[in-house]
N, C-alpha and C positions, 0 to 999 in steps of 0.2 A: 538413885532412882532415875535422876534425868539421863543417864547414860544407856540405860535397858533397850528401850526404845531402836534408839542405834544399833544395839548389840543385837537386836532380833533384823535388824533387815538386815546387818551383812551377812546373818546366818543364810536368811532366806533367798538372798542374792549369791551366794555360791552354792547350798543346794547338795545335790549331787547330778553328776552327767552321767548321761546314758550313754548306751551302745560299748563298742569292745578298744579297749586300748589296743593301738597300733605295737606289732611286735613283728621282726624282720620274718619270715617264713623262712625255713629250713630247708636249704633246695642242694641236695645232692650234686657234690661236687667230684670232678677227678683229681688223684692225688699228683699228677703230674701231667706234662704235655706227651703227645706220643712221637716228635720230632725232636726232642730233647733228651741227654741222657743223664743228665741231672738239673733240677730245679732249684737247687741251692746257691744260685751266683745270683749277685745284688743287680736289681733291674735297673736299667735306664729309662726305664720311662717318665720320673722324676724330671730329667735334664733335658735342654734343649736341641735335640736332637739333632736337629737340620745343620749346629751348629759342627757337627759331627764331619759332615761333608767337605770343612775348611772351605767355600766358597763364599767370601764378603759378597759379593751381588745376588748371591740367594738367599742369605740374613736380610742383605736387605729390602728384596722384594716381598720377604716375607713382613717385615716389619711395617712396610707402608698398607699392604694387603691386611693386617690388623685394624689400621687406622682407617683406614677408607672403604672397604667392602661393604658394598651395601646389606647385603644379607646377615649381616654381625651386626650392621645398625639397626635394623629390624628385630632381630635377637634383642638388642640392649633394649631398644622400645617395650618389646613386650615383658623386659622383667618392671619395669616401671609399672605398665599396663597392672600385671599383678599386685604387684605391690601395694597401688590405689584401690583395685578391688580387695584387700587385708584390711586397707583402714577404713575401708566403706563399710564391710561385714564387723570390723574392731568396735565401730562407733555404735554398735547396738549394745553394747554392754555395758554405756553408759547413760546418767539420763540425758535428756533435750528437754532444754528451756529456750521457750520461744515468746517472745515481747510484741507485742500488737498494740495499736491504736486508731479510735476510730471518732467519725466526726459526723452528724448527718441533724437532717432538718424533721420533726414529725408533722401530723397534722391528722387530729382524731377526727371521726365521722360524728354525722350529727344525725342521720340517720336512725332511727327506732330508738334513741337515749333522750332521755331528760333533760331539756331545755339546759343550759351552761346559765351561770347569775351573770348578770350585766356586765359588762366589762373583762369578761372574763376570754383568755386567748385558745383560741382550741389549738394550737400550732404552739411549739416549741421543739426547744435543739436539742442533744443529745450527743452525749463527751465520754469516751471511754481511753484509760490507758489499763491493760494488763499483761499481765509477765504467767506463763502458764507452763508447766514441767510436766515430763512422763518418763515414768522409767522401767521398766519388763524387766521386774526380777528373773534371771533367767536360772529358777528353782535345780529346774531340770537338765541343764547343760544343751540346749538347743545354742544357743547366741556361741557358748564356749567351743561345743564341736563344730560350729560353721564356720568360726574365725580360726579354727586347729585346722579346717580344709583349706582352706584361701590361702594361709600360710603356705603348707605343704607344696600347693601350685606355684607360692612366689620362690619356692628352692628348685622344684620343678623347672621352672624357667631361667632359674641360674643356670642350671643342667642343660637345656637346652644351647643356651649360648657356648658353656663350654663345649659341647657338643658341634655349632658352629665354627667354633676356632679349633677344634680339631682336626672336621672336615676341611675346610680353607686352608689350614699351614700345608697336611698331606696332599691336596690338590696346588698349591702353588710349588710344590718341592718337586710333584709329579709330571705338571705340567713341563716347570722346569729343566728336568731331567729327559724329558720327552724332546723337547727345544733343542734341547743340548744332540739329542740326538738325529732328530734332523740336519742336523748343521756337521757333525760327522758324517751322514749320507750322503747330503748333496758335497759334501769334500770329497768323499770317496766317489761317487758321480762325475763329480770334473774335473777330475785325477785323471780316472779313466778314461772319459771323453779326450780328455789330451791323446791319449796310447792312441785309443781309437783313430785321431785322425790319423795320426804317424803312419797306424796302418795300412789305412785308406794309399796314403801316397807313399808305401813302400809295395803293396801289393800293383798300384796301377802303375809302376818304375817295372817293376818284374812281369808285367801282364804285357806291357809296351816294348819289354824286352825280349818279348818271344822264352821268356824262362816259366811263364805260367801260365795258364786259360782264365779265361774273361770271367769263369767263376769265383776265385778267389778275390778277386776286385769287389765284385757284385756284394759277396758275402760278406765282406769288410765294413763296404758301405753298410749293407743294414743292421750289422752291428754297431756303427757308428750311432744310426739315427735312432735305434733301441737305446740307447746309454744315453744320448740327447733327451729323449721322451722321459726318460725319470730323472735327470738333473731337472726338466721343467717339472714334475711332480713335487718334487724334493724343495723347491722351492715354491711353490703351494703351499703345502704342509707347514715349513715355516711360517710363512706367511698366516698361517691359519692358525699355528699353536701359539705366534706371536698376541692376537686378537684374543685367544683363549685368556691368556695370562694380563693380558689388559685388563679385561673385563671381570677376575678374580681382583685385581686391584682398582677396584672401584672406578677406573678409569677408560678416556675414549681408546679405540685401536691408534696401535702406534708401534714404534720400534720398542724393542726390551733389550737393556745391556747384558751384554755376556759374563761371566767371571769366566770359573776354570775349564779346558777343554771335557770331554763327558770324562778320557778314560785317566784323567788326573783327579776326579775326585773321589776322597775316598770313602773307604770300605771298612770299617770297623772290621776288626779278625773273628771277632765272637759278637754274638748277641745277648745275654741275658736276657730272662723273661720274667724271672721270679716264681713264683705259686700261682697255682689257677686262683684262688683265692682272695689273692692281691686285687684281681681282676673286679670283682664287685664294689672297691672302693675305687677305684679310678675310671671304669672307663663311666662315662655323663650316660650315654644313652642308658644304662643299667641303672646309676643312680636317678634318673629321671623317672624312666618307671616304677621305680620304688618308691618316689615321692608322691607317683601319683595314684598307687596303691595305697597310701598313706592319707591321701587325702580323702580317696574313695572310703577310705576306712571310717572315715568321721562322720562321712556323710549319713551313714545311718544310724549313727547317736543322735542325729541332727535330724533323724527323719521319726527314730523314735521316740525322743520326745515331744512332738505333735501330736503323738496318743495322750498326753498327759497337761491337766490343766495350766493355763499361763496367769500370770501374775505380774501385775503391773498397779503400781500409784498414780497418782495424777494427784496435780494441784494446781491451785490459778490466785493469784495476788494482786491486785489493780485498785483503781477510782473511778468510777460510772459521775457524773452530775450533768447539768441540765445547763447551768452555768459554767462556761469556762473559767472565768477566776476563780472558782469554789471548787474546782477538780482535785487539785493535791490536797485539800482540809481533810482535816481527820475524820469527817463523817461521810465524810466521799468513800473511803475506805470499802473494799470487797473482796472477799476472799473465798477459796474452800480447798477442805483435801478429801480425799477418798481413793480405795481399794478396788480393783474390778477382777474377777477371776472369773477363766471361763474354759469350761471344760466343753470338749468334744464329745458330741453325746450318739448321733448318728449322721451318716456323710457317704452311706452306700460304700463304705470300707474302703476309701478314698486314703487315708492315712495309713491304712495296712497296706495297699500296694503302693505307697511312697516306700514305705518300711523294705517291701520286698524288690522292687526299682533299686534302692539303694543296695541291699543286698547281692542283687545280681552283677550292678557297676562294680562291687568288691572286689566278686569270681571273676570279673572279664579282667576286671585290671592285675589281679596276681595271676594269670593266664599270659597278661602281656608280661607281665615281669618274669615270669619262669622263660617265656618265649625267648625276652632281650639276654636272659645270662645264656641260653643256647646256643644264641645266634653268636655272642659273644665267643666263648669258647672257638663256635666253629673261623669265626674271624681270625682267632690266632693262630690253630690248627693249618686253615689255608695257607694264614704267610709266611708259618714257620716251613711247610711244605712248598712253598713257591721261591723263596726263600734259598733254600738247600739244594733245590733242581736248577735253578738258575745258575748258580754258583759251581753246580757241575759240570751244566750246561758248558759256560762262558770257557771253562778249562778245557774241553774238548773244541772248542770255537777257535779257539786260541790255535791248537796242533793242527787242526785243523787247513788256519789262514797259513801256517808256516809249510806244511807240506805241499798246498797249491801253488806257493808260490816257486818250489823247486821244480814242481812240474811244470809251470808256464817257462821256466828258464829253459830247461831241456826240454820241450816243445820249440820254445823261440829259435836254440844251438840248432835242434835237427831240420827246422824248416829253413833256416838261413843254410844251410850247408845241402840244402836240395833232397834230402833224405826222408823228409816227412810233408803231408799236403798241408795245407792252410790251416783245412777243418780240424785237423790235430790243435793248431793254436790257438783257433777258435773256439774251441771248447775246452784247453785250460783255462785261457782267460775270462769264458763266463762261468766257471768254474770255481776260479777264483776272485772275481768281482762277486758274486755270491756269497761267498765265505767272508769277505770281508766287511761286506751286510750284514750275516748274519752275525759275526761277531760282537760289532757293536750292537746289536736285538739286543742279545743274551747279555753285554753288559745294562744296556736301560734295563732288562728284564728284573735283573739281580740289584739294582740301584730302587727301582718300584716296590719290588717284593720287601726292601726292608723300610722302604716308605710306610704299604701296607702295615704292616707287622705292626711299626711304633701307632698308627693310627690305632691299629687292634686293640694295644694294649692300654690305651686311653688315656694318656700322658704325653707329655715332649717339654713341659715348662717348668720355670720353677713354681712354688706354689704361692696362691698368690693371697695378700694379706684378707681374711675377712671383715667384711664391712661390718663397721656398727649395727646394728640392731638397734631398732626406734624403740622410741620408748615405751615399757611393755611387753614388748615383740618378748615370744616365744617360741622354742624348738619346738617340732614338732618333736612326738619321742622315738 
């Protein structure tokens, strides 16, 4: 019989919970990619991908850029941040026992009472110690669906941070590759500036020598100081993507070491993508919206039971006396327990439009989550697309730089031989200092595009161990 008792609050204390179990939504998928001609080959998005590139000083800026980036330590703050709000929302589910004690002086009025007998003190002390508990049965699943929401935010915020080091690795890889390619321009820059001057003092030898007009001099020149004007750009740029990639790694502007030249690193032959599919389990920003559909979801079990009455005990156990030595005696002794329930009776329909408030936070968040697999898709779409033109691009760049550079030869044969003007070789050579720009473009082009891509597909590490779960802690479902 002494055990019933028991057995009726834990009944009453789990209850049943309101509102709708969380279940994934159904969102219409394509059965393949449309830059792909089969779906079937094992993705790399698993692996480390940068590591793909064979460049040690790009592992390792990535590796310090983990460890120090401020905006990933912000990220890790805020799954803490969550986490604490889980066991803030956790702790209503159990009781709180709170211990007081208290000490003070009185002194009755004499005032409109009955004379006191002789010697009698109208003043005296007053001694209290008590222990007092509360506990909100939570019948109805309000405490259970608020601590199902909180949760959901603290995986949310995992999802965020992956999310962070997603962005960060594909920006330090980009940046890097950018670097790289500055540093191949301004090469090709004062490469040329060299030719350029040679020119200078082959044209003013031939101008001096009555074998040509003072134009072709003139024109040399400002092709010279054109080719000077962007070696100084070029070296800007560096200077600026230098700072860039600083400041991705948590650090002040300064130099950044090099590894391999841009057109030595490499290029994977094929990409693998896997299934659109795949795509919901891996990329953060998709699983974050979903968590936080998830959470939105509870919120309105958590709002609909505020329609329905609360339940809660209380009790208090202590010693009142007048005398401090006589405080712990057994006749000091005071106690009490009781029941309080309280139903919502009228509140101007204040708890309906909680109801409906939450209902709407639902719609807007499976909105964003239909939004983010959109967007998704279209992310891979792009750099499977940017991706494949690049890569065509850079092959036609390529024939490109080789056929200019036949023509500056026979341009150079027929103006040294008196046959052709200047301006014939002036316009192979910018000609082909142009192609030789753009060839390296179109290799960063094709090195970014598959930066994008692995970003897209929302992976590049291995996976990483999950952390314990505190004690209690629950999945959301």
């Amino acid at each position: 019989m002494g055990a019933r008792p028991f057995l009726v609050l834990a009944l009453l204390a789990s209850g049943c919970t309101l509102g709708p179990d969380y279940r994934r939504p159904d969102v219409p998928l394509p059965e393949g990619w449309r830059q792909v001609e089969t779906s079937e080959q094992e993705s790399l998005a698993n692996t480390p991908w940068w590591e793909l590139f064979q460049d040690p000083e790009l592992v390792r800026l990535i590796g310090i850029a983990l460890e120090e980036n401020k905006d990933l330590a912000i990220a890790v703050e805020r799954i803490e941040e969550a986490r604490a709000f889980y066991g803030f929302q956790r702790a209503d589910l159990f009781p709180k026992v709170d211990l007081g004690a208290s000490a003070g002086r009185v002194r009755a009025s004499e005032v409109g009472l009955p004379a006191l007998p002789a010697g009698t003190d109208n003043e005296d002390s007053l001694y209290a110690v008590a222990g007092t508990a509360f506990w909100e049965l939570d019948f109805f699943g309000r405490v259970r669906r608020a601590t199902e929401a909180e949760l959901a935010l603290v995986y949310a915020a995992e999802e965020s941070r992956r999310a962070v080091v997603l962005a960060l690795v594909a920006d330090v890889a980009r940046a890097y590759v950018e670097l790289r390619d500055f540093d191949r321009r301004l090469e090709i820059s004062r490469r040329t500036l060299e030719s350029r001057v040679q020119y200078v003092e082959l044209a003013r030898e031939r101008f001096e020598g009555g074998l040509t007009s003072e134009l072709d001099m003139r024109q040399a020149q400002a092709e010279m100081h054109r080719t000077a004007s962007l070696v100084h750009q070029f070296e800007g740029l560096v200077t600026q993507k230098e700072n860039e990639i600083s400041a991705l790694l948590g650090r002040n502007p300064g130099d950044i070491a090099r590894g391999v030249e841009l057109d030595q690193l490499a290029v994977p032959p094929a990409v693998p993508v896997g299934l659109p599919s795949a795509l919901l389990e891996r990329r953060p920003d998709v699983r974050q919206a979903e968590e936080e559909l998830a959470s939105a979801n509870a919120r309105i079990g958590e709002a609909k039971a505020l329609l329905y009455p609360s339940i809660a005990l209380t009790g208090a156990f202590g010693w009142e006396s007048t005398e401090l030595d006589d405080l712990l005696d057994s006749p000091a002794q005071s106690w009490s327990i009781g029941a309080n329930l309280l139903q919502p009776i009228f509140n101007s329909g204040q708890n309906h439009r909680r109801v409906e408030v939450a209902e709407s936070r639902q719609r807007q968040a499976l909105f964003a989550y239909e939004r983010s697999i959109l967007l998704a898709f279209r992310d891979v779409e792009d750099a499977l697309a940017g991706l494949r033109q690049a890569n065509l691009q850079r092959g036609s760049e390529g024939e490109r730089v080789v056929a200019e550079r036949k023509v500056v030869e026979l341009a150079e044969l027929r103006y040294r031989g008196g046959v052709a003007a200047y301006l014939e070789v002036l316009d192979a050579q910018r000609s082909l200092f142009d192609a030789e720009l753009s060839e390296t473009a179109t290799h960063r082009d094709e090195l970014v595009a598959l930066i994008q891509l692995y970003k897209a597909l929302g992976g590049g590490w291995p996976e990483e161990p999950a952390a314990p779960a505190a004690d209690g802690d629950q999945e959301t479902p």
